[in-house]
N, C-alpha and C positions, 0 to 999 in steps of 0.2 A: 232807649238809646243812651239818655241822658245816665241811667243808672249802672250799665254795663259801661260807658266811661269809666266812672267814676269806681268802681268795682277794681276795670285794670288799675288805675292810676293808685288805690289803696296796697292792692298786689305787690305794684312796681315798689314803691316807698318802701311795706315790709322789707323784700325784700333786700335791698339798697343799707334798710336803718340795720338787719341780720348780720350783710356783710362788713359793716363798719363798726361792729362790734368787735371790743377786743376779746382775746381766748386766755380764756383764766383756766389754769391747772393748780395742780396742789405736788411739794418737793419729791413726795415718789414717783409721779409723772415724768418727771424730765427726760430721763433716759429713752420712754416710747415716745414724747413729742419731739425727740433729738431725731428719732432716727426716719421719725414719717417727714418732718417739716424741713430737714438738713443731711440727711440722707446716711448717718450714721450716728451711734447710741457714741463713739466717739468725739461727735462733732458737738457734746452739750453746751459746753464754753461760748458758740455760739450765740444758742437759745436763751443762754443765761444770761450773760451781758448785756444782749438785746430787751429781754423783759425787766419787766418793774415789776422788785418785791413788794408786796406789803404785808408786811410784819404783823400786821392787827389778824388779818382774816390766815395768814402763814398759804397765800398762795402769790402766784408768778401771773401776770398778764402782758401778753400781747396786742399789743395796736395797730391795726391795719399797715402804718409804714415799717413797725418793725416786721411784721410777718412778708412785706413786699419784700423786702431785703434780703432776708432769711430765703425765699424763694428763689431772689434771681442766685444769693451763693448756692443755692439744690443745683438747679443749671450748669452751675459750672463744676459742683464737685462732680456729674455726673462725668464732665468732660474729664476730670480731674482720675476717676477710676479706669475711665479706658485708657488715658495715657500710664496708667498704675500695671494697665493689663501688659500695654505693650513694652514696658521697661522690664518686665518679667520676661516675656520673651526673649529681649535682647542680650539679658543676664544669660539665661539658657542658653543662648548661640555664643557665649565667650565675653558677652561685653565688659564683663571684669576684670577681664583680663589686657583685651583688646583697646578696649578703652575707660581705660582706670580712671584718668584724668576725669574726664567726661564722667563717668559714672562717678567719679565725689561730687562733682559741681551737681549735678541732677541730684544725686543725696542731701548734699546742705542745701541745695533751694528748698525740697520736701521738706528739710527740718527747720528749715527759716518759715515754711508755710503752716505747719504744726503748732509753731511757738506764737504764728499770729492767731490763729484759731483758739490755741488755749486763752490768748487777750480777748478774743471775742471782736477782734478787727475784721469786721467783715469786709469794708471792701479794699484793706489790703491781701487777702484772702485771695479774693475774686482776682487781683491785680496777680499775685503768683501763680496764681492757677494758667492765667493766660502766658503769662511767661515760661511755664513748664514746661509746653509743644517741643518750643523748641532747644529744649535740653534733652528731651529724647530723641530728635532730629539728629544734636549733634552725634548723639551714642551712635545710633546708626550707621551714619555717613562716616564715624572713625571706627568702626567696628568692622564696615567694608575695606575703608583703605588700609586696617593694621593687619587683615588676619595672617600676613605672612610675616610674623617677628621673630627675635633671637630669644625671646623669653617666654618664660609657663608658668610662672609661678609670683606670687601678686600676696601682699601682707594682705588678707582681708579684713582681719580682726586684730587689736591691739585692748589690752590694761595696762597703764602704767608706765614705765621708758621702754620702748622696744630701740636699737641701733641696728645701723647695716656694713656692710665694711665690703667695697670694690678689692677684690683679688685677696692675697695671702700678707698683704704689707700696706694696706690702703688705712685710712685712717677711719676709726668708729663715726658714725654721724647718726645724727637721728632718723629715723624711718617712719616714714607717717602711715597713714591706713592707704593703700593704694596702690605702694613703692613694689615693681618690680625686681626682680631678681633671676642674674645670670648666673650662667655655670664659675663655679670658684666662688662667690657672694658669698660672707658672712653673715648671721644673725644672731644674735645676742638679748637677752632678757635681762634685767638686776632684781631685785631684790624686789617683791611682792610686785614684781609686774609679771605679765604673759604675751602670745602672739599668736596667732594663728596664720598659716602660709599656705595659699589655696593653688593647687597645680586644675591643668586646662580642665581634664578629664573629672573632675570632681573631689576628687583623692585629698585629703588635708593633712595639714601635720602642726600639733599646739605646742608649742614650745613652755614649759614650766620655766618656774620662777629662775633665777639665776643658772640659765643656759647659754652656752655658744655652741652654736651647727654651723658647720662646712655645707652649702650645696656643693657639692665634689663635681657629678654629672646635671644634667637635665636637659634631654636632647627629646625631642619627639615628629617621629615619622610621619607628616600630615597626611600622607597616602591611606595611611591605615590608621590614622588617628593612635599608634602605641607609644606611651612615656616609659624614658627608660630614664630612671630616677636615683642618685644615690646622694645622702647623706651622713655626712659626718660629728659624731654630738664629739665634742674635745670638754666640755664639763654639762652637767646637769641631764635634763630628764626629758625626756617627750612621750607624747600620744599621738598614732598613725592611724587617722581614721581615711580608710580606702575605700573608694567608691565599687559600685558593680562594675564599671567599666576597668575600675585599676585593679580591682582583683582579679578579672577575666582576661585582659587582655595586653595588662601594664608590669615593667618589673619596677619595686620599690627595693632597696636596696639599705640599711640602715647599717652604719659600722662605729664603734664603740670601746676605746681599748684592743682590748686583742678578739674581740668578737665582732662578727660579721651578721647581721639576722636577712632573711631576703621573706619579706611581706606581704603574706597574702591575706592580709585579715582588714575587715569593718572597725577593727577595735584591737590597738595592739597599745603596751606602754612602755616603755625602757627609761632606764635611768645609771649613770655612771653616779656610783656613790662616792668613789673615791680614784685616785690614778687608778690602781690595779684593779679595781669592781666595778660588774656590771651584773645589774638584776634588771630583768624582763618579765613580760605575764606578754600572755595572748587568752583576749576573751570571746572570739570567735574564729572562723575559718582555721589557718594553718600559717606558721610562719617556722622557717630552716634558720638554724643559729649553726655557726663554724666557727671554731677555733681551734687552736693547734692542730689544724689538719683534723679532726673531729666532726661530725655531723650530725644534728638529733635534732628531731621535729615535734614543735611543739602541738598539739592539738586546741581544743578550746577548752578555755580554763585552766588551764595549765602555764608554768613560767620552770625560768632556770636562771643557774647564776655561773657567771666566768670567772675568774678568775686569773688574770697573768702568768702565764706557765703552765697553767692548767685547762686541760679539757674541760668543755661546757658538763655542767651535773647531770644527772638524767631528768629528763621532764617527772616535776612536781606537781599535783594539786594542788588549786592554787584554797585559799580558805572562801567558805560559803558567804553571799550576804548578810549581814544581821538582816535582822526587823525588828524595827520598833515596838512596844509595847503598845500599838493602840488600835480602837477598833476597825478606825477604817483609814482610808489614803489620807484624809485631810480634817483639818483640825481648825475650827474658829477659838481666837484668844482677843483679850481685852487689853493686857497687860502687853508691856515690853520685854518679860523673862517668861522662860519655859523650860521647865527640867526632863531632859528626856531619857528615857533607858529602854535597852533593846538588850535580847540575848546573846549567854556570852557564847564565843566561838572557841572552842578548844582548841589548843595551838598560838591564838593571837596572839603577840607581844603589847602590840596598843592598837586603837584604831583613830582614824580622820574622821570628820563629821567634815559636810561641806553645805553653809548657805549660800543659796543664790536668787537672783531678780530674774532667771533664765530658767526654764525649765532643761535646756540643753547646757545650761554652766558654763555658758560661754562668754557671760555680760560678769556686773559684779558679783565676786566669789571671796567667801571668807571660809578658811579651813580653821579648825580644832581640832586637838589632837588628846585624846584621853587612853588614861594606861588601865578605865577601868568601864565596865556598861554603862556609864552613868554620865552625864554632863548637864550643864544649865548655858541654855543659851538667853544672852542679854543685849540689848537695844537693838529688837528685829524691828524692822521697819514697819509702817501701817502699807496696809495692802497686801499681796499674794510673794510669800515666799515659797523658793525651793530648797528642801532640804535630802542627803542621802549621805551611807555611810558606808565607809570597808574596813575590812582589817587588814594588817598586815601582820605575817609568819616570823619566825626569827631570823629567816635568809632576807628581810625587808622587803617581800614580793607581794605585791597591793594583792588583794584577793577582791573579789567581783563585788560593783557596786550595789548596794541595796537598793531594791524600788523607790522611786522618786515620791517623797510625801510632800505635802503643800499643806503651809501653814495660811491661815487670812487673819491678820492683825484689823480687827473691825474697833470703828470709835461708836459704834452704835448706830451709824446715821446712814450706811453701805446699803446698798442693794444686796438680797443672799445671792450666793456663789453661785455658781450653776456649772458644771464643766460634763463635758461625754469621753466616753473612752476615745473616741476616733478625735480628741482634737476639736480645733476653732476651724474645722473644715467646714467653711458653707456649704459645696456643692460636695454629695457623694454620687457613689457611681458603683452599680454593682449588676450584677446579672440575673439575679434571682427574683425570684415572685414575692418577698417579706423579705423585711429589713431588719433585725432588733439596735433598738435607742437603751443603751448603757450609760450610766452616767452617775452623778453625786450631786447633791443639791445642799444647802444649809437645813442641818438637820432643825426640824420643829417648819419648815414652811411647806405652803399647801403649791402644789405641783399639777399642771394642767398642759396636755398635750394635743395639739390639733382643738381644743376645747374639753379633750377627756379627763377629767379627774385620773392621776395617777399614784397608786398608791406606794408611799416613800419607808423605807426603813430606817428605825432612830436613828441607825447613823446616815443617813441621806440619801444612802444607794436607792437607784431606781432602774428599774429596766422594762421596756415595751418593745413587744411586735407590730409592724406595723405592712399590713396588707399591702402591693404598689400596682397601681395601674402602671400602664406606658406611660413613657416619657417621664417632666418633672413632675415630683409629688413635693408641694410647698407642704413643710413641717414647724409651727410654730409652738415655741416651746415659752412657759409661763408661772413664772415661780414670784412666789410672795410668802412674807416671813411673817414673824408675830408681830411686829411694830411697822406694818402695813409698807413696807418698802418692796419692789417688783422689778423683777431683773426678765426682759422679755428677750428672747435670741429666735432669728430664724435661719431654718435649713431648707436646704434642696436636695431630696433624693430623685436620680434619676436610675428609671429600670432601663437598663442597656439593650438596643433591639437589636438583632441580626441582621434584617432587613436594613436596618440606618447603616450598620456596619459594613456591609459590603454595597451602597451605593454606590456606587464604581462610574464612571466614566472615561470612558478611553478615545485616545487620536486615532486608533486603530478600526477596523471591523473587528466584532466580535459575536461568535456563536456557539451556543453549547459550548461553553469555557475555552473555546478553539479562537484564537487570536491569530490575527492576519498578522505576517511577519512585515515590519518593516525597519528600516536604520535606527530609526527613533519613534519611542511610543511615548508617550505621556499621558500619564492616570492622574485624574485626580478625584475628590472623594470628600465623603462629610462622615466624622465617625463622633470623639467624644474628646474632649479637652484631656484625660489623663491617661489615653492612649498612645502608642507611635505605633507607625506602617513598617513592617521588615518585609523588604523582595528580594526572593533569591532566583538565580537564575543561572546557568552557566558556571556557576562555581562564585559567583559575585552576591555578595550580601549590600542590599541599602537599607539603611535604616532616615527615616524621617518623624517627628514629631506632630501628631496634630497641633493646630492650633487650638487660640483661645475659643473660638464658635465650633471646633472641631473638625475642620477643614485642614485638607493636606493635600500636598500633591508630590510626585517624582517623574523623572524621566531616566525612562532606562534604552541598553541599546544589545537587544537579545540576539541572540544564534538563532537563525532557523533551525524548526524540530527541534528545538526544547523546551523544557520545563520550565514556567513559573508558579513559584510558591511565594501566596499572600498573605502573612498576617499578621494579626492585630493583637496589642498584649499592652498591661499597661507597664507604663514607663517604671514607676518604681521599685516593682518585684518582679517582672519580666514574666509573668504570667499569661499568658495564650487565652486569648475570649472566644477566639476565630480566626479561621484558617479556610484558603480554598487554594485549589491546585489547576490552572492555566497551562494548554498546550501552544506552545505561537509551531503557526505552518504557514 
C-alpha cells in the first residue's frame, strides 16, 4: 500500500514539475507556435514579446505564466473571429453604406487592436477584443434603422487628398473614407492621389489622379434593388468596375465631353485627355459610346476615341499584354533594384509599369512610364510586391494589363513563400470527388502536403490531386527552405453534398415535392457558406444568402397551383450546384 502511495505521489510530482516547464523553440518555429498557442501565424508579435530570447543557445522560451496569458488572449481571439465573421455579414447586407460611421469606428478599433498585437500587449488586446461586440452591435442596430436613405454611394477607398463638394457652387472640403454622396456631389482627386466610390449594388468606380466627377444621377428602386447611375468626369480619367448585379440588372451611365458610354462591363476605363478628347478601352463585357448622334459598341478589348465635333472612331483593338521575361509568376531578390524587360508590342508608343502592396492595386501604387521594354525598378520594399504592365497605342488607349507578378524582397531570415492559385482562401468548396492544389513555393525548398512529399519544379510551381471524402477534408500544407525557415498554412476543402443541399424544412405539409398551399410558407435550410437560395414562383424571384454555418432561410407567399423552383448557386459566379422543382396545391 505503502509503495503504490508513493508510486502515485512520484506520478503526480512528474507530472506538475512537466507542466511547469517552460516551451523552448527555436526562430523558425514562431510562425506554428503563433498559430497553435494564439490562434493565428499573424498573431506572432504576441508569442514573441511574451518569450525570453537567449541569444547563446539562439532559441525563445515560454514560462508557464507567459503561456497562461497567451491562452486566455486564444479565448478571446477566438471570440474575436466570430465577431470578424459577423461584420462580414453586415458588410454584405449594406453596412458600408448604411452605416459608414459605425463601420469606421469598428475599422479603427480593429486597427487600434492590430497595432496592440503587433506591441505584443496582450492584455490590452484581450481589453479590445471585449470592446469590439459591441461595435458590431452598433453596425447592426444602424444598419436596421438607415436602410431607407437618400444615398448609394460611400468613398470606400482613398490615397492621398480625395475633396467633395455639396451641389454645382458648394465649396471643395476634404472627404474622408466613409463620406457619402448624393445626387449633384462632386469629387475630385489632385495630384498623385486616388478614390474609390462604392455604390449599394457592388458596382465601384476609382477615380485617377487629378480627376473631378459630377454624380449627376444616383437613384435606386429598393423594390427591385435597380441603380440607375450617371456620371459626369469634367477633367481626368477613371475605372468602372461593375458588379454582377450592376451589369445584369443596373444602368451606369458615364459622360465625358461630347461622349456618352452606358456600362455594362467588370472592367471599363476612360479618360478626358484634354477639353475636346476622350479615350476609352472596355476590357470585358460590352459598353455603348454616343456622340454626335452616333452609336458603336464597344466589345472586350477593344476602345475608341471622341473627338468634339466628331463621331466616336470605330472600335479598335486595344494592344496585347506584355510579359515579362521570366520563368515563372514570382521572383525572390536580396537587393533593392531590379531590371526588368518584357516583350515589345508592336504599335506601342510607351508603356506604365505599376508597383503595389495590393495584389488588386488598390492600396499603395507607384507608376512608371518607359518609351522602351526595358526599365529598373529601385527602393522596393522588403516583403511581397505587386507588379504588372500595359501598353499604350498612339490614340493613348491603355491596352490590357499584364498578369500580376509578385516580387519578395527577402533579408534572408523570411519564412519561403508559399501562395496557391485559388488565393489565401481557407475554406474551399467544390462539388467534385478530387481537388487539384496549384500553387508556387520558394524555389530550392522541400514541400510536404497532408505529410506527402511533394515534388517542386526549380521555379517553385507545384501541383497535387487530392482524393475528398464528404464533408471537410483538413489540408495542411509545409514548406521549408535551405536555411531551415518553415512557412506552414492550412486549408479546408469541403466536398459539397446534395443531400446537405436540399435539407429543407418547411411551415408547410409537404409530399412528393407537392406543397400544401398556404398565405405564408417559410423554408428554412443548412447548405454551404458561399452559396445563396433563389425561389421563384409566380413570376417573383427571391434571392437569400446562406450564412456563415450555412444556414438560410425565406418566406414566401405563393399562388395556389404553382410552381416553385429552388436553387442553389454560388454567389460569386452564379453557377447552379442544385436545383429542384416544388408544386404548392
Amino acid at each position: 500500500m505503502i509503495h503504490s502511495l508513493l508510486l502515485i505521489f512520484l506520478i503526480n510530482f512528474v507530472s506538475i514539475t512537466l507542466e511547469a516547464d517552460p516551451l523552448v523553440f527555436k526562430p523558425p518555429e514562431l510562425s506554428r507556435i503563433s498559430q497553435e498557442l494564439a490562434g493565428s501565424e499573424s498573431n506572432w508579435p504576441i508569442v514573441f514579446h511574451a518569450a525570453e530570447y537567449k541569444s547563446g543557445e539562439n532559441v525563445f522560451s515560454l514560462d508557464v505564466e507567459s503561456r497562461a496569458a497567451i491562452s486566455e488572449f486564444l479565448e478571446h481571439w477566438t471570440q474575436l473571429e466570430q465577431h470578424r465573421s459577423e461584420y462580414s455579414r453586415l458588410i454584405k447586407k449594406g453596412g458600408g453604406v448604411f452605416a459608414a460611421y459605425e463601420v469606421e469606428r469598428a475599422d479603427s478599433a480593429y486597427q487600434v487592436f492590430r497595432t496592440m498585437v503587433e506591441r505584443g500587449y496582450i492584455k490590452e488586446s484581450i481589453r479590445l477584443i471585449s470592446e469590439y461586440k459591441q461595435y458590431i452591435d452598433d453596425i447592426d442596430l444602424a444598419l436596421e434603422n438607415n436602410r431607407v436613405v437618400d444615398v448609394e454611394a460611400r468613398l470606400s477607398e482613398k490615397r492621398g487628398t480625395v475633396e467633395y463638394r455639396r451641389g454645382l457652387i458648394g465649396q471643395w472640403l476634404a472627404a474622408n473614407v466613409g463620406k457619402l454622396f448624393k445626387e449633384a456631389d462632386g469629387v475630385r482627386t489632385v495630384s498623385e492621389s486616388s478614390g474609390k466610390v462604392t455604390f449599394l449594388d457592388g458596382s465601384e468606380v476609382v477615380l485617377s489622379k487629378n480627376t473631378t466627377a459630377i454624380i449627376r444621377s444616383s437613384k435606386l428602386d429598393r423594390l427591385t434593388n435597380i441603380s440607375d447611375v450617371e456620371i459626369n468626369i469634367s477633367e481626368g480619367g477613371l475605372i468602372a468596375r461593375l458588379s454582377a448585379d450592376g451589369i445584369e440588372r443596373s444602368s451606369y451611365q458615364i459622360s465625358a465631353g461630347t461622349a456618352t458610354m452606358l456600362v455594362k462591363s467588370s472592367n471599363f476605363w476612360t479618360e478626358k485627355t484634354d477639353e475636346d478628347r476622350v479615350v476609352m478601352a472596355n476590357y470585358s463585357g460590352r459598353t455603348t459610346v454616343t456622340a454626335e448622334n452616333e452609336v458603336i459598341n464597344l466589345g472586350r478589348n477593344q476602345g475608341t476615341v471622341v473627338v468634339r465635333g466628331s463621331v466616336p472612331v470605330q472600335p479598335v483593338d486595344l494592344l496585347p499584354p506584355p510579359r515579362f521575361q521570366w520563368a515563372s509568376a514570382d521572383s525572390v531578390i536580396i537587393r533593392d533594384r531590379l531590371t526588368l524587360q518584357w516583350n515589345d508590342i508592336p504599335g506601342a508608343r510607351y508603356y506604365e509599369l505599376e508597383l503595389s502592396d495590393s495584389p488588386s492595386f488598390e492600396g499603395w501604387v507607384r507608376s512608371i512610364s518607359s518609351e522602351t521594354s526595358q526599365t529598373t525598378l529601385s527602393d522596393i520594399p522588403i516583403g511581397i510586391s505587386h507588379i504588372r504592365i500595359r501598353a499604350y497605342d498612339n490614340n493613348d488607349l491603355r491596352g490590357a494589363n499584364s498578369p500580376t507578378y509578385r516580387i519578395l524582397r527577402s533579408t534572408g531570415m523570411l519564412p519561403p513563400y508559399l501562395f496557391l492559385v485559388d488565393g489565401d482562401r481557407v475554406e474551399i468548396f467544390t462539388t467534385e470527388t478530387e481537388y487539384t492544389l496549384t500553387g508556387v513555393v520558394e524555389p530550392g525548398s522541400d514541400l510536404s502536403i497532408n505529410g506527402n512529399v511533394v515534388d517542386v519544379t526549380p521555379s517553385g510551381d507545384f501541383s497535387l490531386t487530392l482524393e475528398l471524402s464528404s464533408g471537410k477534408n483538413p489540408v495542411t500544407l509545409l514548406a521549408e527552405n535551405e536555411a531551415g525557415n518553415v512557412t506552414r498554412q492550412q486549408r479546408s476543402i469541403t466536398k459539397i453534398s446534395e443531400n446537405r443541399l436540399f435539407d429543407i424544412t418547411w411551415s408547410s405539409l409537404v409530399e412528393d415535392d407537392r406543397v400544401r398551399h398556404a398565405e405564408d410558407i417559410l423554408i428554412t435550410g443548412r447548405a454551404y457558406p458561399p452559396l445563396e437560395v433563389v425561389a421563384r414562383t409566380g413570376g417573383v424571384e427571391t434571392i437569400v444568402p446562406c450564412g456563415t454555418n450555412g444556414n438560410w432561410a425565406l418566406t414566401l407567399h405563393p399562388e395556389k397551383n404553382s410552381e416553385l423552383i429552388i436553387s442553389l448557386r454560388y454567389r460569386h459566379n452564379k453557377e447552379i450546384i442544385g436545383e429542384r422543382t416544388y408544386r404548392i396545391e
